[in-house]
C-alpha positions as CSV (number, residue, x, y, z in Angstrom):
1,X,29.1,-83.7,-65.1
2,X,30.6,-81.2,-67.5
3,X,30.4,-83.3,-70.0
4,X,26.4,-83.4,-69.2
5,X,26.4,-79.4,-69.3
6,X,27.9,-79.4,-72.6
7,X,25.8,-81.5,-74.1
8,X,22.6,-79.9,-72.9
9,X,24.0,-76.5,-73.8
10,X,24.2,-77.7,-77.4
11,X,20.7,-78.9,-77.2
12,X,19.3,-76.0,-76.1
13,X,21.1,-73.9,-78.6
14,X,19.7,-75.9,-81.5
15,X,16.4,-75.8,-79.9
16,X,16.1,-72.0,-80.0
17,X,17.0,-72.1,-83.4
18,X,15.1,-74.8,-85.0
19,X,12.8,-73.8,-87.4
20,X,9.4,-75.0,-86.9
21,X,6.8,-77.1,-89.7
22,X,4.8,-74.2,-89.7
23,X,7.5,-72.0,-90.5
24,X,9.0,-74.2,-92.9
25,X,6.2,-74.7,-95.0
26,X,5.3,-71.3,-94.8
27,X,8.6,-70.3,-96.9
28,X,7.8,-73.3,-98.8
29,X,4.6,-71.7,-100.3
30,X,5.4,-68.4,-100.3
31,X,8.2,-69.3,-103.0
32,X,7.2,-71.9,-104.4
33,X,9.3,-74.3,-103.3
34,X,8.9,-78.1,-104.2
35,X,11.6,-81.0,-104.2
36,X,11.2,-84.0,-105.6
37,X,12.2,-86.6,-102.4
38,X,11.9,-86.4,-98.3
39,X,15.8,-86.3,-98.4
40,X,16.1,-83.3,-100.6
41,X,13.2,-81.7,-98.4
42,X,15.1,-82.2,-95.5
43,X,18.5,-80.7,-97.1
44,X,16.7,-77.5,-97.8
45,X,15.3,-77.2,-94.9
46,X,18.6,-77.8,-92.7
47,X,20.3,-75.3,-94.8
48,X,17.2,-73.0,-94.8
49,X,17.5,-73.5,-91.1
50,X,21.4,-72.7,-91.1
51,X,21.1,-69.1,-93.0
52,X,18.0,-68.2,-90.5
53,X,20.7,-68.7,-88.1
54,X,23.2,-66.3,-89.5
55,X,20.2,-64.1,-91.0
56,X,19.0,-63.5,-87.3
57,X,22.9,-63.1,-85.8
58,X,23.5,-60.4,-88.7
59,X,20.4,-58.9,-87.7
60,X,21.2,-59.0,-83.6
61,X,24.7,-56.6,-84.7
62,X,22.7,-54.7,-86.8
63,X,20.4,-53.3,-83.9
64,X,23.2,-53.2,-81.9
65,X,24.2,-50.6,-84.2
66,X,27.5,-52.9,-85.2
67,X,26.2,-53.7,-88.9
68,X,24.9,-51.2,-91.6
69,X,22.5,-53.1,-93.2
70,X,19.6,-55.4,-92.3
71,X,19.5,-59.3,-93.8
72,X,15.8,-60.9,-94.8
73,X,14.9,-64.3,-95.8
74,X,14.1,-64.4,-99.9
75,X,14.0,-67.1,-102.0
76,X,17.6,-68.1,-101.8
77,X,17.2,-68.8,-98.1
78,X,17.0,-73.0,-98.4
79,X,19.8,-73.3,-101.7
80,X,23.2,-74.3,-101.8
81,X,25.7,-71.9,-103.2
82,X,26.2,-73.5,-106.2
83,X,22.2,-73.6,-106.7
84,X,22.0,-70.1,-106.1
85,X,25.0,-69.5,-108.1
86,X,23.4,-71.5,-111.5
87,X,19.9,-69.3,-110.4
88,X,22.1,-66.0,-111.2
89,X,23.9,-68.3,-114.4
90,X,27.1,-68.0,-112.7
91,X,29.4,-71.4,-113.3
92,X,30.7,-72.5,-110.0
93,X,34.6,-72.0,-109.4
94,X,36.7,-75.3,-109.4
């Protein structure tokens, strides 16, 4: 029975965060954003998906008075940090 709570708990967490079609492709157009396979569509959108995550938990301290600045989704929202690392032409540390 725990086991079942758990599970469901996890769920629902990823539920309230999932990012919807419509608000996928949204970003999508509004910078511009093409890849070239499904797969890579789908990797940008999960890590799109992770940093609207942490956007919106920054932002939840921030009106609780517990951060000093606000966070906003840009056009580095769906990269890798090595993408948007080369997109500022900074070489990735090895």
């Amino acid at each position: 029975m725990h086991l079942k709570l758990v599970v469901f708990c996890i769920v629902a967490v990823a539920l309230v965060h999932a990012v919807s079609d419509e608000e996928w492709n949204s970003y999508k157009q509004k910078f511009n954003k093409k890849y070239n396979t499904p797969q890579d569509d789908a990797l940008h959108r999960s890590i799109y998906e992770k940093n609207v995550q942490k956007i919106d938990a920054h932002n939840q301290r921030f009106k609780a008075g517990q951060e000093t600045w606000e966070m906003g989704i840009n056009q580095f929202t769906d990269m890798t940090e090595e993408e948007s690392k080369k997109s500022f032409g900074l070489k990735p540390i090895n």
